[in-house]
MARDRENBA-87281 format. One line per 2 residues: their letters; for each residue x, y, z of N, C-alpha, C. Coordinates in steps of 0.2 Angstrom, whole numbers. Layout:
MARDRENBA-87281
A	X/Y/Z/X/Y/Z/X/Y/Z; ... $
end
This chain:
MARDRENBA-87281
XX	220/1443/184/222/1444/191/219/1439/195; 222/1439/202/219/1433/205/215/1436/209 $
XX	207/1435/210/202/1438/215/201/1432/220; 199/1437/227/199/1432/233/191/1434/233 $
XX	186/1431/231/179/1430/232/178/1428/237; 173/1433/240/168/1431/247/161/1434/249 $
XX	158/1430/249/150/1433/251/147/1430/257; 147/1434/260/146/1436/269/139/1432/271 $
XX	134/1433/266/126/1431/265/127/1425/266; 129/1421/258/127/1416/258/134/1412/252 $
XX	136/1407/254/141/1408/248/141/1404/242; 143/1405/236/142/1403/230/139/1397/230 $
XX	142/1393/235/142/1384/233/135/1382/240; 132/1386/241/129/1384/248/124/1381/245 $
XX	121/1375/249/118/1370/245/110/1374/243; 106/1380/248/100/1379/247/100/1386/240 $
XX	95/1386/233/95/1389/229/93/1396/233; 96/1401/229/92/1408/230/93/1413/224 $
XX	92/1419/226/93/1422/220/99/1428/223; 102/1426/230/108/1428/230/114/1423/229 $
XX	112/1416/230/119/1413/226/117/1411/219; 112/1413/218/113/1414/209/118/1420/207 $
XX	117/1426/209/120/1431/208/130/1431/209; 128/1428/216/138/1428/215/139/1423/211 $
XX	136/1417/209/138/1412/205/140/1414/198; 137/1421/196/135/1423/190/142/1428/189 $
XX	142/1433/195/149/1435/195/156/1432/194; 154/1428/198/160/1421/197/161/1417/190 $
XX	158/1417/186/157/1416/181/160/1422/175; 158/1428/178/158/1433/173/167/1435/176 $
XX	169/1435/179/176/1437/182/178/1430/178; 176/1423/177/182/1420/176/183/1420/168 $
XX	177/1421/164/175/1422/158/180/1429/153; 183/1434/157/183/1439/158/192/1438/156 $
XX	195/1433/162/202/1430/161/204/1429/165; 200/1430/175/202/1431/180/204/1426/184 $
XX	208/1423/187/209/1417/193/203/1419/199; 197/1417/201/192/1418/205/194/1412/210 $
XX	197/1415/216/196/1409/223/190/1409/228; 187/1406/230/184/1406/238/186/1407/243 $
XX	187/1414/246/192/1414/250/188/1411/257; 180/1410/259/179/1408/264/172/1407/262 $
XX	171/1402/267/162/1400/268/159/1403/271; 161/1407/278/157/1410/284/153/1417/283 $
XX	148/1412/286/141/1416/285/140/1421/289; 142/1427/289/138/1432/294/132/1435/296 $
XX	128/1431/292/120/1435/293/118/1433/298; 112/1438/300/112/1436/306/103/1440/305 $
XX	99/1435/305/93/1437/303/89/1440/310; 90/1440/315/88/1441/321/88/1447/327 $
XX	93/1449/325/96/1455/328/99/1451/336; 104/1448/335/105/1443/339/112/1447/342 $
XX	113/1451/348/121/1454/349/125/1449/350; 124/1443/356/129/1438/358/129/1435/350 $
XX	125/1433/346/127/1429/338/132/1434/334; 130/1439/335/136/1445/329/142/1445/334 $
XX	143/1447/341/149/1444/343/152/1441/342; 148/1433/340/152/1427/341/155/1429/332 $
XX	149/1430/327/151/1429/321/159/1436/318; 159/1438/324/162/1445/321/171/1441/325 $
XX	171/1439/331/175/1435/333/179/1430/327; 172/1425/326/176/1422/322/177/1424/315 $
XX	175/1430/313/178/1432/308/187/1435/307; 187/1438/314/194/1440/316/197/1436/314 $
XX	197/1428/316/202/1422/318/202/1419/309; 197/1419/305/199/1415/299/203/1425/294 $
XX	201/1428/297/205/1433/293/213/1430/295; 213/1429/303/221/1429/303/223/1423/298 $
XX	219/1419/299/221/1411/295/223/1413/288; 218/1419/285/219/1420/278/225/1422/275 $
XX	224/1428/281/233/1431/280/239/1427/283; 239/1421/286/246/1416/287/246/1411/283 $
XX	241/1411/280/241/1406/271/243/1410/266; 240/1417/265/246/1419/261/253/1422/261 $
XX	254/1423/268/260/1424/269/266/1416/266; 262/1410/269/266/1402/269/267/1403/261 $
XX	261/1404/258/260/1402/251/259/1408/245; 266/1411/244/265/1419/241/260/1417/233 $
XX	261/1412/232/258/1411/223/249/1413/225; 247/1412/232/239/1411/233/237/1419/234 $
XX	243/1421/238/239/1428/239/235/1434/233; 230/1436/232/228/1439/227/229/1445/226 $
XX	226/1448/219/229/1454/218/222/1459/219; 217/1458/222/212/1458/224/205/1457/229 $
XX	204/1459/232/198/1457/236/191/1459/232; 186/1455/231/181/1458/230/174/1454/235 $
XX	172/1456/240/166/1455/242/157/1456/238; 153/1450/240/148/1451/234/141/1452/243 $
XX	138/1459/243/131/1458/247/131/1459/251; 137/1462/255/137/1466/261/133/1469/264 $
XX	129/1471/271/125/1475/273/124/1473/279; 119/1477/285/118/1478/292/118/1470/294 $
XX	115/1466/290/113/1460/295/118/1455/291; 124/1456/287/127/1451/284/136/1457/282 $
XX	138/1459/288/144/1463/288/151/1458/284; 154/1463/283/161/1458/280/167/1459/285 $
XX	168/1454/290/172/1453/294/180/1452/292; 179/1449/287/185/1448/284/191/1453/279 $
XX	186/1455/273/190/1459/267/193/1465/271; 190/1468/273/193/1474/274/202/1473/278 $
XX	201/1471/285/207/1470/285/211/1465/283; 209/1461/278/215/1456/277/219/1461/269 $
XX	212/1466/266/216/1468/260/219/1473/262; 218/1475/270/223/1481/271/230/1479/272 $
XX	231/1472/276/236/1470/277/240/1468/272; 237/1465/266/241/1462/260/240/1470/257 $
XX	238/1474/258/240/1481/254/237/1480/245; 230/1477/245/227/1476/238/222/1477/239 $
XX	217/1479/233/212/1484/233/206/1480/236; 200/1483/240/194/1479/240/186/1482/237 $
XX	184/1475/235/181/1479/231/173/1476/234; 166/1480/233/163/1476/236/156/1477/229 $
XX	152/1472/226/149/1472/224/141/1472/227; 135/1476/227/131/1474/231/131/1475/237 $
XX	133/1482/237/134/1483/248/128/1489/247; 125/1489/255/119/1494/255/119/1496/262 $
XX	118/1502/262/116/1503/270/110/1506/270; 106/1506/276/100/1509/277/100/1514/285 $
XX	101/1521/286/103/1522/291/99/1522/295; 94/1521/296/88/1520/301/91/1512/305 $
XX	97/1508/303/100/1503/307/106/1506/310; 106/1513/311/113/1513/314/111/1511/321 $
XX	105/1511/323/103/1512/330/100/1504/331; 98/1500/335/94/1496/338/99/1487/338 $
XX	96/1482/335/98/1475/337/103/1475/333; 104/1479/326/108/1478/323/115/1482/320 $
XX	116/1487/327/117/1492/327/126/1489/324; 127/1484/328/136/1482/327/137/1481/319 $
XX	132/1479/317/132/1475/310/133/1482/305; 127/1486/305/127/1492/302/136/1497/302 $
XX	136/1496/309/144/1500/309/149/1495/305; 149/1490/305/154/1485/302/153/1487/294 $
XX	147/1487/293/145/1488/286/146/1494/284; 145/1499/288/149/1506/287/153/1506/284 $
XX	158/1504/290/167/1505/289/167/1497/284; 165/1496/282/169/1490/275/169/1494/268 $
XX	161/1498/268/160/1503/261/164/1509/262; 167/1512/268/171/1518/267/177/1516/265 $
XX	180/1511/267/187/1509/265/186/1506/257; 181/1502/254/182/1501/249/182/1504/241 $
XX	189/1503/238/190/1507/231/186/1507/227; 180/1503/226/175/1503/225/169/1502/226 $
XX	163/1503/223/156/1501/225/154/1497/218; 152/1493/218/149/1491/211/141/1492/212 $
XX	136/1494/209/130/1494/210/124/1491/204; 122/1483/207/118/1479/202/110/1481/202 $
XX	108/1485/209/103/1489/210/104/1494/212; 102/1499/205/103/1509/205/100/1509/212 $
XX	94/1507/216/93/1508/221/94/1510/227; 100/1504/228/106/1505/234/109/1512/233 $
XX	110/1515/225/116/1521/226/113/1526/230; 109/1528/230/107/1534/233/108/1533/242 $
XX	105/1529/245/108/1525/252/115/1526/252; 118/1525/249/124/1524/250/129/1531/250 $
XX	127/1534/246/128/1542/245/127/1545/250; 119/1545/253/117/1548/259/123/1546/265 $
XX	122/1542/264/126/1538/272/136/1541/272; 138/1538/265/146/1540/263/148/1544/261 $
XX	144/1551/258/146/1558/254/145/1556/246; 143/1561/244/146/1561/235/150/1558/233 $
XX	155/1558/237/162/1556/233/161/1548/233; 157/1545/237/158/1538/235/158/1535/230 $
XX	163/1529/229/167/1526/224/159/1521/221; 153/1524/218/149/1521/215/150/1517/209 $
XX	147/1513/205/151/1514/200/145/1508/196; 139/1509/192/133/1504/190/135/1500/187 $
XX	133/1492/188/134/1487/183/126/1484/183; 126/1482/177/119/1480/176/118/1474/177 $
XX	114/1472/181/111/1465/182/112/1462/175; 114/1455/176/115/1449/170/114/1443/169 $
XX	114/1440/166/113/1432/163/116/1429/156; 117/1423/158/119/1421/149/112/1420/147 $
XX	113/1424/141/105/1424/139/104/1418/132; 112/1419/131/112/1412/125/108/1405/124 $
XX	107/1403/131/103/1397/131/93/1398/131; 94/1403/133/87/1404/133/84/1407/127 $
XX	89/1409/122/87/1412/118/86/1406/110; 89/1403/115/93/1395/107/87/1391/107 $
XX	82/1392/116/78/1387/118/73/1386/112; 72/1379/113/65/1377/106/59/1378/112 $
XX	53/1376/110/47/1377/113/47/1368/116; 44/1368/121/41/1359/123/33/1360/125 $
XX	29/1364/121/23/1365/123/18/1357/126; 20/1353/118/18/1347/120/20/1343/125 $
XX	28/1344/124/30/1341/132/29/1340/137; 28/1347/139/25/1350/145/19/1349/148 $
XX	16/1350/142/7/1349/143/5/1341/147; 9/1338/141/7/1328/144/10/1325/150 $
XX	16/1328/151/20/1329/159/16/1331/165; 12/1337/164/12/1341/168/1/1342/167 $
XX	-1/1340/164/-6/1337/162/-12/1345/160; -8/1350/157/-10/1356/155/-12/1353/146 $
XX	-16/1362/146/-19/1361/138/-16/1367/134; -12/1364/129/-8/1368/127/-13/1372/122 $
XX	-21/1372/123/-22/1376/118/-25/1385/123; -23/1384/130/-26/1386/133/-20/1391/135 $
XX	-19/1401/135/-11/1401/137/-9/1401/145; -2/1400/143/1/1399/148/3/1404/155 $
XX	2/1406/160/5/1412/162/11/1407/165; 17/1411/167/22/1408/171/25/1411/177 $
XX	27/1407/181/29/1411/188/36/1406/191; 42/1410/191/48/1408/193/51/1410/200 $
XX	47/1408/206/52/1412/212/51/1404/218; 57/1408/222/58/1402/227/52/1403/232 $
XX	50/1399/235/42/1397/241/45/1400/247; 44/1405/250/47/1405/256/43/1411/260 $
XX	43/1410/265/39/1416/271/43/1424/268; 39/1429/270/42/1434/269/40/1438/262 $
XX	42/1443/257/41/1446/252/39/1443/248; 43/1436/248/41/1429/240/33/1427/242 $
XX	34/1426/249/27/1423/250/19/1428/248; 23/1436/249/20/1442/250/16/1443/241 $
XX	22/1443/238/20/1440/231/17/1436/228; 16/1431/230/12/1426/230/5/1427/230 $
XX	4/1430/235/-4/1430/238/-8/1437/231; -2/1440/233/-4/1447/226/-7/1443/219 $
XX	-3/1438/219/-3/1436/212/-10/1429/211; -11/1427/219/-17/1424/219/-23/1427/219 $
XX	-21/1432/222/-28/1439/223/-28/1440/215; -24/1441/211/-24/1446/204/-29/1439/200 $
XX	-28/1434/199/-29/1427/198/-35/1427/198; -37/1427/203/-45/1425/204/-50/1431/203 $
XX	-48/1435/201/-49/1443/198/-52/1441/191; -46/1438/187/-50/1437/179/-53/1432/177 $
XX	-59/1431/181/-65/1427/181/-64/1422/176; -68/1423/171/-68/1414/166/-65/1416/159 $
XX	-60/1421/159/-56/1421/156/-52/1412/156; -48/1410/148/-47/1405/149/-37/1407/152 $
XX	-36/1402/156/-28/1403/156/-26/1397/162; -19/1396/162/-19/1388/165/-11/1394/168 $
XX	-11/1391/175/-2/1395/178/3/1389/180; 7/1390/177/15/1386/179/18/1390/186 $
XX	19/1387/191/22/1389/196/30/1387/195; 34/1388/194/42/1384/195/45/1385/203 $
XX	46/1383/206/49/1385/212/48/1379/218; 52/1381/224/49/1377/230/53/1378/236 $
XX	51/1376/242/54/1380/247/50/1379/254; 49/1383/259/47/1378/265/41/1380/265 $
XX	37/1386/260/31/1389/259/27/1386/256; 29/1381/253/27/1377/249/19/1373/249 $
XX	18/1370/256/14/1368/257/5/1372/257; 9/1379/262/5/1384/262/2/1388/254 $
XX	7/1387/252/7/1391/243/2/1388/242; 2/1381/240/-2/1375/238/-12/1377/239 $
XX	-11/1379/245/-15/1378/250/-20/1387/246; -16/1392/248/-18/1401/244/-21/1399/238 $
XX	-19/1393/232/-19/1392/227/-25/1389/226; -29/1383/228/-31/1380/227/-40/1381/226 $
XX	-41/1388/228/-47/1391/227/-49/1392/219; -40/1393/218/-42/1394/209/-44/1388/204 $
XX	-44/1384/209/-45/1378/204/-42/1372/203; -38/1366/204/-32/1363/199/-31/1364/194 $
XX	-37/1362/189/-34/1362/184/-32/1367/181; -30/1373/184/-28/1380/182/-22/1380/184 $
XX	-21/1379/190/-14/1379/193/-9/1371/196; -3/1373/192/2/1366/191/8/1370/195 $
XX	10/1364/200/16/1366/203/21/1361/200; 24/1363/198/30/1359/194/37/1358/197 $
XX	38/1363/204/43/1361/208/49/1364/206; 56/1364/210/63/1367/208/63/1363/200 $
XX	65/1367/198/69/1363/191/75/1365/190; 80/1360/186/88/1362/185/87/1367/180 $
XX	92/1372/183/93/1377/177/92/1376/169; 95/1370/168/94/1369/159/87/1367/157 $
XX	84/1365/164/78/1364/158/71/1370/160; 75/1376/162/71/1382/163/71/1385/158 $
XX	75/1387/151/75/1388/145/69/1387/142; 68/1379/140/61/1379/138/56/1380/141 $
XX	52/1379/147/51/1382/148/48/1388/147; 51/1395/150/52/1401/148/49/1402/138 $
XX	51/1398/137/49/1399/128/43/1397/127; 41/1392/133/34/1389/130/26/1391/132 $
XX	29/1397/138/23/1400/138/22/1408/137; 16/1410/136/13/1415/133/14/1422/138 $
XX	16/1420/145/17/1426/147/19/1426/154; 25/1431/160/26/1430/163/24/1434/168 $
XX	25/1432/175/19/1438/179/23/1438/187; 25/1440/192/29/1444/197/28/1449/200 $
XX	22/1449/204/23/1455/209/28/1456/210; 33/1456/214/40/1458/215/39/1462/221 $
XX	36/1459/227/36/1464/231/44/1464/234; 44/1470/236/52/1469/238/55/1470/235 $
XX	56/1466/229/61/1462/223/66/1469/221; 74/1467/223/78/1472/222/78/1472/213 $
XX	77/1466/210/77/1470/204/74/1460/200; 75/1457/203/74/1449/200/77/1446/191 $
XX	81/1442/195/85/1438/189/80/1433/185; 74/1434/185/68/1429/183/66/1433/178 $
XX	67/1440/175/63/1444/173/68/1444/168; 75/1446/169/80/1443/163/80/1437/159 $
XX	78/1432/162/77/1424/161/72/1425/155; 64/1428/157/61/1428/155/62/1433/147 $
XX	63/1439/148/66/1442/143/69/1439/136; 74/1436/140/79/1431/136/77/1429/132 $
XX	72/1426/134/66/1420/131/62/1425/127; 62/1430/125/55/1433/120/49/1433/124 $
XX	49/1434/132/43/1433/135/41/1440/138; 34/1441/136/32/1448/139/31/1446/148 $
XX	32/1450/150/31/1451/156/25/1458/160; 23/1454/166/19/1458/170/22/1458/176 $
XX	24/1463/179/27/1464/186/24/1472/190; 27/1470/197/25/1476/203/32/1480/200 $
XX	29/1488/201/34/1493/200/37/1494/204; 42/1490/207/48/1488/214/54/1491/212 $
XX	58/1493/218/65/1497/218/69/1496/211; 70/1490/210/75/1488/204/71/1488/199 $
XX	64/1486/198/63/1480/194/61/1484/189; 58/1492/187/60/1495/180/66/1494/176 $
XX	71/1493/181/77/1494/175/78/1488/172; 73/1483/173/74/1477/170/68/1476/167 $
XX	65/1478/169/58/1476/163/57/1485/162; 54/1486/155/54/1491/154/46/1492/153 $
XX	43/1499/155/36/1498/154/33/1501/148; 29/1495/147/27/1498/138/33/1495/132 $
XX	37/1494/135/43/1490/129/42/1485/131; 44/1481/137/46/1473/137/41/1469/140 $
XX	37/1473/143/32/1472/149/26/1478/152; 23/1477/156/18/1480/158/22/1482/167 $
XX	20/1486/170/23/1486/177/16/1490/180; 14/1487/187/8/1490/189/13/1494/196 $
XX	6/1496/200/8/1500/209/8/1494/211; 15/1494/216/18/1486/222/12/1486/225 $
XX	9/1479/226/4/1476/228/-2/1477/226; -3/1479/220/-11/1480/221/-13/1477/214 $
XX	-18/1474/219/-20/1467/215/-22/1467/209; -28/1473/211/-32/1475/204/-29/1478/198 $
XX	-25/1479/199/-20/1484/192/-17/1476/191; -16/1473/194/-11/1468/191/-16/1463/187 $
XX	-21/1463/190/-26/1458/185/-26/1462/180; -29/1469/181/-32/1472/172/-25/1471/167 $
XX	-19/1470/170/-14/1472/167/-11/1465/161; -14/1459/167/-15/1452/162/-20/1450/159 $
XX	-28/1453/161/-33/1452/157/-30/1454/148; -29/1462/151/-27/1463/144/-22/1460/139 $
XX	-18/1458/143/-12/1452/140/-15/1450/135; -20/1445/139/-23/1439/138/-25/1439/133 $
XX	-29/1443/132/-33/1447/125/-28/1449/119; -22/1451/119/-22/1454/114/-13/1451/112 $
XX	-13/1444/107/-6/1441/107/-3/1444/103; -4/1450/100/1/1454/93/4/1456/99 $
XX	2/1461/105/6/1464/108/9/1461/115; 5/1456/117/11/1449/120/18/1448/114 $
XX	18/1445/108/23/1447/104/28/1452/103; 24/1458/103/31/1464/103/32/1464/110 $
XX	30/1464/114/33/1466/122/38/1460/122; 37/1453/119/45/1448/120/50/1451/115 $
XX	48/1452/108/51/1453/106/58/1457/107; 54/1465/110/59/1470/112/60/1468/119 $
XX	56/1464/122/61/1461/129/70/1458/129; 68/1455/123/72/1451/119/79/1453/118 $
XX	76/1459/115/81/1465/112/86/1468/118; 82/1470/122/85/1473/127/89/1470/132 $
XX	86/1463/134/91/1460/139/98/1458/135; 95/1455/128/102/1453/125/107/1460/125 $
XX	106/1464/123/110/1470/122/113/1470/129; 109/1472/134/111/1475/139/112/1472/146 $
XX	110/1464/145/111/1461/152/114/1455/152; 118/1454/146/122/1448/145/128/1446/147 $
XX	129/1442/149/137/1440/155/141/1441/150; 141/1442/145/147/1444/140/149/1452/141 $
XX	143/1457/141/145/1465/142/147/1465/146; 145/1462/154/146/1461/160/152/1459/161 $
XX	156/1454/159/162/1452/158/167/1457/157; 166/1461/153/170/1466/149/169/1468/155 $
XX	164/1474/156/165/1479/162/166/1480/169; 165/1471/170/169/1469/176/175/1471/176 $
XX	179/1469/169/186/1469/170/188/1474/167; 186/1478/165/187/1486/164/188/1487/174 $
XX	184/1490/175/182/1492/183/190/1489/185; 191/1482/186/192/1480/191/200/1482/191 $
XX	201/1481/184/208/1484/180/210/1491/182; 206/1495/179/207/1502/184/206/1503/190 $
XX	205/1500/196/205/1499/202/212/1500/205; 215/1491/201/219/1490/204/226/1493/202 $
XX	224/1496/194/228/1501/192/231/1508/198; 225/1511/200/224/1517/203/227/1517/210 $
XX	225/1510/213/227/1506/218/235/1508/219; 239/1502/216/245/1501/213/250/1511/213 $
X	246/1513/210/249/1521/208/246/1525/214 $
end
């Protein structure tokens, strides 16, 4: 079928990394993998991080005016119109101005993947956003939901009867699983000692929850006194300078900031070192913890809303109480100490994400879902 993709947040192609245009990129990928024609129905951003009324006005305005644009392009051009709407991350501060009416008009189903409400927003700076985001998740045939966490919000707010429906967070895991090791590599690049092990840390630098995590993970750090271990940071962002700065207590040559890297060569990485580590404050469930997996890498993380369902405790990783420091250190001392049980914790990490978070089974069940939809729709 032909899908009109749109994500309100931030859209697939926007220049700066995150780990919400990882996620619609990934769906975009799994709908086209799947057999689907996937379009960009639009760029426009409606987030509005501020609580800003004249800015949601303005953005809710011009969302009006590119709806009508959308429905007079495919009225001009019948082959364009789709057989489908599917919106990806809607919420109080990123409303979908567009799907709803223009699927009402062309009379085809809308679908929203990642929609959340929180109703303590129905009231204050964000109150228009919240009601937009209401009425988008009432009308929609379905809900797809990447974090179990959202479902129960959503239920409270829309009834039982809402169109919920889980899909599990994914990745291609093939590449990271194919990956060879570059211990050597890495080491004389990056001026580390590969007899020494590795902890690894994959998230963007930026103010707020990332940065929140960060400080957790510098506190845990300086915890395991002369234990030996050398940390990979991968990432970067406007936080960046300050990161540098929280870190430097530990030492240099303990901690290496190695910057964004392209995707392909996050693969080895992930394989080359001994273990991976993630408060997660906040973290609706983290696409780094799958990466990691993929890779046969045990994992330490904060027991955050999503992040069970992705790292399992005792199986694939270790998981302490959100923020706190000290559980997070005992949790990598003991790592540190004991690499039979670093090895079963990747192994069965392994195990699991391959099984259960691979854009192949994702693939499938997107297009089960989306096919009964627009079946149900249709009749």
């Amino acid at each position: 079928m032909r899908i009109a993709f749109y994500a309100p947040l931030k859209p697939p192609d926007h220049p700066v990394p995150s780990g919400d245009r990882r996620i619609g990129r990934a769906l975009i990928a799994a709908l086209r993998l799947a057999g689907h024609e996937v379009a960009l129905a639009s760029r426009l951003r409606s987030w509005d991080g501020a609580g800003d009324a004249a800015r949601q006005r303005r953005i809710a305005r011009s969302g009006a005016r590119r709806a009508a644009g959308l429905l007079a392009r495919y009225r001009a051009q019948p082959r364009l119109k789709p057989d489908l709407w599917l919106t990806y991350h809607l919420y109080h501060k990123a409303p979908d101005w567009l799907g709803p009416s223009v699927a009402a008009a062309l009379a085809i189903p809308y679908v929203v993947v990642e929609g959340s409400l929180a109703a303590k927003r129905r009231e204050g700076p964000w109150a228009a956003g919240y009601e937009a985001a209401r009425a988008a998740l009432m009308r929609a045939d379905a809900l797809i939901n990447l974090n179990g966490d959202d479902r129960e919000g959503l239920l409270a707010v829309l009834g039982q009867g809402a169109p919920c429906i889980r899909l599990a967070p994914f990745i291609e895991t093939a590449p990271f699983a194919r990956a060879l090791q570059d211990r050597a590599g890495l080491a004389a690049r990056n001026g580390l000692e590969a007899a020494r092990p590795w902890l690894l840390t994959v998230a963007m630098m930026r103010e707020g929850a990332k940065a929140a995590s960060y400080r957790v993970l510098a506190d845990a750090l300086a915890r395991l006194g002369d234990l030996p271990w050398q940390l990979l940071l991968v990432g970067d962002g406007p936080a960046r300078r300050q990161l540098e700065a929280l870190f430097r207590p530990l030492g240099e040559e303990r901690v290496r900031f190695l910057g964004e890297l392209p995707a392909a060569a996050l693969p080895p990485v992930y394989r080359s070192a001994d273990l991976y580590l993630w408060p997660a404050i906040h973290e609706a469930f983290g696409m780094a913890f799958l990466e990691a997996g993929a890779a046969g890498l045990a994992v330490v993380a904060g027991r955050e809303r999503g992040v069970p369902e992705v790292v399992h405790d005792g199986e694939s990783g270790v998981l302490t109480p959100p923020g706190d420091a000290a559980a997070f250190a005992a949790a990598v001392r003991n790592l540190l100490g004991d690499a039979e049980r670093r090895a079963a914790l990747g192994r069965r990490g392994c195990e699991i994400v391959t099984r259960e978070h691979d854009i192949a089974s994702a693939a499938a069940r997107l297009d089960a879902i989306l096919r009964r939809v627009l079946a149900e729709h249709r009749a």
